[in-house]
C-alpha positions in Angstrom: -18.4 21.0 -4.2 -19.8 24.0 -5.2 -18.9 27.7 -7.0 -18.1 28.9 -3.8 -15.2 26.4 -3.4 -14.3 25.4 -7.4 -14.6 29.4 -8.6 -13.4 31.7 -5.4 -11.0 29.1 -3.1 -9.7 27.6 -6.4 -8.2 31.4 -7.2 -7.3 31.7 -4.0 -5.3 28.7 -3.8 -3.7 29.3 -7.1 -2.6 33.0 -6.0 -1.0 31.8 -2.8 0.8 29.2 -5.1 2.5 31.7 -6.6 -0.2 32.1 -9.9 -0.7 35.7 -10.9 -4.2 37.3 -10.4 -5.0 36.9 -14.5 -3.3 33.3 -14.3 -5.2 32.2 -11.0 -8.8 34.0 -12.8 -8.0 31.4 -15.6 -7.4 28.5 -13.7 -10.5 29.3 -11.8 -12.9 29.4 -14.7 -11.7 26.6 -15.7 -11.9 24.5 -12.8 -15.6 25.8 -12.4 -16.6 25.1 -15.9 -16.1 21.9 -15.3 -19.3 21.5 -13.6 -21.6 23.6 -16.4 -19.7 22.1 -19.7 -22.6 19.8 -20.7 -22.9 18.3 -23.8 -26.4 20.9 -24.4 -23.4 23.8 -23.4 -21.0 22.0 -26.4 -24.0 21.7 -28.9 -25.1 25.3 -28.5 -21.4 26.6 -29.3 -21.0 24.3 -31.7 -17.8 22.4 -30.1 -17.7 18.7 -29.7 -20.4 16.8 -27.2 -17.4 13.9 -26.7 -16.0 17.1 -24.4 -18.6 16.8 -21.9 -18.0 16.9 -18.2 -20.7 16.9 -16.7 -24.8 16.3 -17.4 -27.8 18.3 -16.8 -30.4 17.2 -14.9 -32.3 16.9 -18.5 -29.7 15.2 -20.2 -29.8 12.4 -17.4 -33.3 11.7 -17.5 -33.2 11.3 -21.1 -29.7 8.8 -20.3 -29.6 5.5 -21.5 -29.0 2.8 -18.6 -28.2 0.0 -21.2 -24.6 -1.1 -21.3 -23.3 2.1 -23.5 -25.2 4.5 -21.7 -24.1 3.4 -18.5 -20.9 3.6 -19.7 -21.3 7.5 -20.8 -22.4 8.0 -17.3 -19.9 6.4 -15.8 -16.8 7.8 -17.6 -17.8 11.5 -17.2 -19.1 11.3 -13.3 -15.5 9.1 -12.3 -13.6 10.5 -14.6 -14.2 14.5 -13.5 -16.3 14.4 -10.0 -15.8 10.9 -8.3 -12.5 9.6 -8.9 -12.0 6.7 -7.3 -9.3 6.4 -4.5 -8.5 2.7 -5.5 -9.6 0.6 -8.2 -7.7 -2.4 -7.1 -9.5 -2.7 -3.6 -10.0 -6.2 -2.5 -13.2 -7.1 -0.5 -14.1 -10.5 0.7 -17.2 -12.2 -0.7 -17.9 -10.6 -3.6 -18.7 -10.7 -7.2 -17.1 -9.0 -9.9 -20.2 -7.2 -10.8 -20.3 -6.0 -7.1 -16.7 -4.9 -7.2 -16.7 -3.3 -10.1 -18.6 -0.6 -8.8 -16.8 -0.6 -5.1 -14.0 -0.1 -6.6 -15.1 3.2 -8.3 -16.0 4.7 -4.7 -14.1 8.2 -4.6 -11.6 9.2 -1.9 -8.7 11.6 -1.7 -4.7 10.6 -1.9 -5.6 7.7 -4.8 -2.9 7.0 -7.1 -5.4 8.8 -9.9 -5.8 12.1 -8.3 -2.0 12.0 -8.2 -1.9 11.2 -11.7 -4.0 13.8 -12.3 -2.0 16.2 -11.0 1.2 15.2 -12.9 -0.8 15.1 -16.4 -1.6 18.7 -15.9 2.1 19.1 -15.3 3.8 21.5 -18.4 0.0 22.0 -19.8 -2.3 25.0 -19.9 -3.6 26.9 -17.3 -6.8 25.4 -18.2 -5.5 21.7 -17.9 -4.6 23.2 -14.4 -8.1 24.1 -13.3 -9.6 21.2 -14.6 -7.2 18.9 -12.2 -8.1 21.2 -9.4 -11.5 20.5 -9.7 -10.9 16.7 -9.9 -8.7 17.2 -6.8 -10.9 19.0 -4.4 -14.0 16.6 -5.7 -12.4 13.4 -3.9 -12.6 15.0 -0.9 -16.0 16.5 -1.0 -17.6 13.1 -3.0 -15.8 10.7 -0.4 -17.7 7.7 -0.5 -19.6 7.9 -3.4 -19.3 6.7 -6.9 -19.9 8.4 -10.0 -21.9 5.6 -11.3 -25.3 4.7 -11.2 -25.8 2.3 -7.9 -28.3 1.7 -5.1 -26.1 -0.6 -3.1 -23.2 2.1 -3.5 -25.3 5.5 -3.0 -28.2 4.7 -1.2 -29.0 6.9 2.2 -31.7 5.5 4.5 -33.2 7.8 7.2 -30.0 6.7 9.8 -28.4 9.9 8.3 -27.5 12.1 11.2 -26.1 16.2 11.1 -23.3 16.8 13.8 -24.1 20.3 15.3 -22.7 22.2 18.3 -25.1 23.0 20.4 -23.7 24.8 24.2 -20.2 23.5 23.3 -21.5 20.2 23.1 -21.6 17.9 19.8 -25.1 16.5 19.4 -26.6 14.6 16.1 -29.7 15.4 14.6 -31.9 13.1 11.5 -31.2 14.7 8.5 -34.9 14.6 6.2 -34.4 14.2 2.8 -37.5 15.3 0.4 -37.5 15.2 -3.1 -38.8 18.6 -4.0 -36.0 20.1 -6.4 -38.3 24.2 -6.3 -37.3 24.2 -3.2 -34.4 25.3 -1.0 -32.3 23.1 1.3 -33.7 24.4 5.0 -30.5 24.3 7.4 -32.6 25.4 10.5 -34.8 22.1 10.1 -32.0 20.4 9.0 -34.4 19.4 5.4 -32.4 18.8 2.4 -33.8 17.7 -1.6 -32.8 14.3 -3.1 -33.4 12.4 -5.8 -35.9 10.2 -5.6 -35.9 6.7 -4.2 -35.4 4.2 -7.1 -34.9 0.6 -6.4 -33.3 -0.2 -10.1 -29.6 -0.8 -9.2 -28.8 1.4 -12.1 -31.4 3.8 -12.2 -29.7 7.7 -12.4 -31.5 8.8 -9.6 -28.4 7.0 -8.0 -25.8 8.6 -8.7 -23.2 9.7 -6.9 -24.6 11.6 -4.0 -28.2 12.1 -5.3 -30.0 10.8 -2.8 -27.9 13.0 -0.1 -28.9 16.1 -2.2 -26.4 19.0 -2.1 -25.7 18.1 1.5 -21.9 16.5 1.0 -20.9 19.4 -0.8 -21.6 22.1 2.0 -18.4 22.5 3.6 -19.9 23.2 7.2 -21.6 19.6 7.0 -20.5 17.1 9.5 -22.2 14.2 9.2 -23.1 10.1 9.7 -24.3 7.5 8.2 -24.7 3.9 7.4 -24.0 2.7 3.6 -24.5 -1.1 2.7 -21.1 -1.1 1.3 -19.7 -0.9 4.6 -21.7 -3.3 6.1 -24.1 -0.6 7.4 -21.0 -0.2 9.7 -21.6 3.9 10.4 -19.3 6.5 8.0 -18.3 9.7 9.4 -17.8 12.7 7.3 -15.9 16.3 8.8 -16.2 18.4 5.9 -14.3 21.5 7.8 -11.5 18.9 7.9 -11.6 17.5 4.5 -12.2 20.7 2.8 -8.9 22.3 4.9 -7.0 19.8 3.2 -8.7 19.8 -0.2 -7.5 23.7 0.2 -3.8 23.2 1.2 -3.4 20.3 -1.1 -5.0 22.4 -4.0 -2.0 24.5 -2.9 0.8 21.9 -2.9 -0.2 21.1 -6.4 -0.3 24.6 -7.9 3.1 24.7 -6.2 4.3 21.6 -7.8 2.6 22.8 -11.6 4.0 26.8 -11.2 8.0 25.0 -10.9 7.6 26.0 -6.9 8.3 22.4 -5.9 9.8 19.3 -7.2 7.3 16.6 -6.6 3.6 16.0 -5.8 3.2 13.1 -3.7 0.0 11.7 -1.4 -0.9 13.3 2.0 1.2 16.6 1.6 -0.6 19.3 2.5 0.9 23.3 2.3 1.6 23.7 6.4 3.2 27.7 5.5 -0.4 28.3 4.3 -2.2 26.7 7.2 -0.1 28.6 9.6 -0.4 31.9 8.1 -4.6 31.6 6.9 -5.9 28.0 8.6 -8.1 29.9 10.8 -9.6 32.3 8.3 -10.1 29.6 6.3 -11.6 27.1 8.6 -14.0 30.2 9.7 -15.1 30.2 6.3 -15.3 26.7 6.1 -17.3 26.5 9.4 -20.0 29.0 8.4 -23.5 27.4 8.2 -24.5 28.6 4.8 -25.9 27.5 1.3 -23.1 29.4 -0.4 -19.7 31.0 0.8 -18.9 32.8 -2.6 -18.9 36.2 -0.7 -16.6 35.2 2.0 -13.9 33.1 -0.6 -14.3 36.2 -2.7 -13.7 38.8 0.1 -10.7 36.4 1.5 -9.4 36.3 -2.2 -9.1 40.2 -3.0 -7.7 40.7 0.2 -5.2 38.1 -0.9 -4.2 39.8 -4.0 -6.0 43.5 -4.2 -7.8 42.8 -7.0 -11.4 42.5 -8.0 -12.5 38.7 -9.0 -15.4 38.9 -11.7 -18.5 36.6 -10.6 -18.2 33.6 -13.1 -19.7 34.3 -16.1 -20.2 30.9 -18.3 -20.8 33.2 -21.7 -17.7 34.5 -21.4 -15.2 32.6 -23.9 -18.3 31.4 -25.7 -17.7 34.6 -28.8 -14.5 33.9 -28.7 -14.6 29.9 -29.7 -18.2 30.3 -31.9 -16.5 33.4 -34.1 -12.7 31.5 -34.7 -12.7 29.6 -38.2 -12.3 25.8 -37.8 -8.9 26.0 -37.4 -8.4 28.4 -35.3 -10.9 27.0 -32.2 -7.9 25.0 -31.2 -6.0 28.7 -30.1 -9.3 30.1 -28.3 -9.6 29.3 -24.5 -12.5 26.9 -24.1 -10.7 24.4 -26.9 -8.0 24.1 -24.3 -10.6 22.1 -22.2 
């Protein structure tokens, strides 16, 4: 996913939970932050690298693929943007190094994300919007892992669009091109990758690399065929998915505010998608590169206030002025 859903439809989701706008602003930043909290962001503040959650494009060239530094990879891409759905799955024929890494393929409604939730439970508002991000991540990342693997992430050129066109659904070849100046082209259906590696555990395999920014467009309706199912074809309805990445971003604010007693699998907030399921799914719809203006518009009608654009600097004075110990009361040490 991107700002548009982790920034603006994460506030929105915690102020129909019952968050207050300053409370929901927080939880947003936070969940957002999660994506641009590199260990070059930690250096330059002067806060701990072991506090990454993500990796610049930079940083992952320069990666280590040995053991250790496929490790490092692993543990921040699973652990914050492909949690996997279940990392007991069983599948016939296979090693454990194969299954190993088919068993970190992300999906919603996974005992972790639920765990993830309830951690959050009691914690800061920060803790919050970090687990939201998690959340609405294994339903935009669904099958992908957040480790470095061809057999895993690979696309071919079977990767088709689903468009209406006259009412009807037709498909249409997706082209990736590696070509990272230049802008995904949703007329022509042209999207940037990474670039095709055929090292198992070369970086330019990760995740959803080699389907560019596509997955996390929430128009995108797509198919493909991955060799971990067999090249059996995968289809993906991100409208869907991201409807109930919303309304169970919803459930779990609900759950964390004291709203509701449990947070369980597959419960999604119906009051919300009765009362807003079409404005959101309009949103959600929209063929775009970026919806920030239309989550932002639906949020301050929501609560009639203003919602500042995300500004990464702006707990950075804060944290870099506090003596030693006092980072642990400034907002970014929460993280």
């Amino acid at each position: 996913m991107q700002e548009d859903f982790h920034y603006y439809a994460t506030y929105c989701a915690a102020f129909l939970a019952g968050f207050s706008h300053e409370e929901s602003l927080d939880i947003c930043y936070s969940a957002q932050l999660v994506d641009l909290c590199s260990a070059t962001f930690l250096a330059r503040i002067g806060a701990p690298q072991i506090a990454a959650t993500t990796q610049l494009q930079l940083e992952m060239m320069e990666a280590r693929t040995d053991l250790l530094g496929l490790q490092n990879i692993t543990r921040i891409w699973a652990s914050f943007h492909f949690l996997p759905k279940d990392l007991y799955a069983q599948k016939e024929k296979r090693n454990k190094r194969y299954m190993n890494k088919y068993r970190l393929i992300c999906g919603p409604n996974g005992d972790l994300v639920v765990d993830t939730v309830k951690n959050a439970k009691d914690n800061s508002l920060q803790h919050i919007g970090i687990a939201m991000h998690v959340l609405a991540d294994t339903w935009a990342h669904m099958y992908f892992a957040g480790t470095p693997s061809q057999v895993i992430n690979n696309t071919d050129r079977d990767f088709f669009e689903i468009l209406t066109e006259n009412g009807s659904a037709i498909e249409k070849r997706i082209t990736f091109r590696h070509s990272p100046s230049a802008p995904d082209d949703l007329e022509k259906c042209l999207y940037t990758n990474t670039l095709h590696q055929g090292n198992e555990n070369s970086v330019m395999n990760l995740g959803h690399g080699r389907a560019g920014h596509f997955p996390d467009y929430s128009f995108a309706r797509y198919r493909y065929y991955p060799s971990w199912n067999e090249y059996r074809d995968v289809y993906k309805d991100n409208p869907k998915d991201y409807m109930n990445a919303f309304l169970q971003m919803v459930t779990a604010m609900k759950f964390l505010g004291g709203k509701i007693d449990n947070f369980e699998k597959e419960v999604y907030d119906s009051e919300v998608h009765e009362k807003y399921g079409d404005r959101i799914m309009e949103i959600l719809e929209k063929r775009q590169l970026n919806a920030c203006e239309d989550w932002k518009k639906f949020g301050e009608e929501l609560s009639g206030e203003e919602i500042p654009a995300f500004d990464l600097a702006k707990y950075q004075g804060e944290y870099i002025k506090a003596d030693k110990d006092a980072k642990n009361n400034t907002f970014i040490d929460f993280l």
